[in-house]
N, C-alpha and C positions, 0 to 999 in steps of 0.2 A: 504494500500500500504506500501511496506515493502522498506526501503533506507540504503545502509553500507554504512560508510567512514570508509578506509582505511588509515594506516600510518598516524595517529595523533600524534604529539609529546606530550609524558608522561605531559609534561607542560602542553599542553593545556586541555588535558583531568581530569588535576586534576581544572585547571579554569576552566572548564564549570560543576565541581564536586562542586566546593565552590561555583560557583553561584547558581547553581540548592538548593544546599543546603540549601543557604539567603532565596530561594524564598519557599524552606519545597514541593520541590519538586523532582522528581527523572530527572534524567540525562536526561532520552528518555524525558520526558515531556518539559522541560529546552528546548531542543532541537528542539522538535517540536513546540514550542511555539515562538522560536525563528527564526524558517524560515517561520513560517505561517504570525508573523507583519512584515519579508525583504519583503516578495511577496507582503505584503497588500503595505505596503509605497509604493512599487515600481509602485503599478498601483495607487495609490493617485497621484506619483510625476507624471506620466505620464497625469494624467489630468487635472493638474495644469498648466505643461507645454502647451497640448492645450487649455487650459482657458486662459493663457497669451497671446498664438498666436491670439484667435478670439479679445480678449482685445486689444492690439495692433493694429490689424486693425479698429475695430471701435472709434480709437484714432484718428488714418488716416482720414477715414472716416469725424467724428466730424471736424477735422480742414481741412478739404479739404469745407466741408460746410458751415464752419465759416467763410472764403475766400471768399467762391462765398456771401454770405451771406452781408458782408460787403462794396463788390463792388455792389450787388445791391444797398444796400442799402443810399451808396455815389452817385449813377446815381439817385435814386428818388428824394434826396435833390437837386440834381442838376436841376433837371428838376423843381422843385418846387419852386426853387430860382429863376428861368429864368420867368416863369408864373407870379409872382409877380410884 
């Protein structure tokens, strides 16, 4: 698959020329190398993001059942105190 960018300013096309260069590679390569890890991080960030969101809920979750968890277990003692 074939991609142009148009109207680069001379600047930036001589920095993506030094970098390409540092790295002993040519421009296209620099280039394509450099939008293939935006896209990859972008779908890593994205599932990081839903790995937060399901984390976060079973935060919830855990303290919603630590709650119930504690009031039982304040009624058992209670009843076991009364029993005595």
């Amino acid at each position: 698959m074939e991609i142009k960018i148009r109207n680069l300013s001379k600047t930036t096309l001589a920095g993506l020329d030094d970098l390409a260069k540092n790295k002993g590679v040519s421009r296209e390569s620099y280039v394509r190398t450099l939008l293939e890890n935006f896209v990859r991080t972008q779908n890593v960030t994205g599932e990081v993001n839903d790995l937060n969101e399901v984390l976060n809920h079973a935060l919830t979750v855990i303290e919603n059942n630590t709650v119930a968890f504690n009031k039982i277990n304040r009624q058992l003692k209670t009843r076991k105190d009364i029993n005595l």
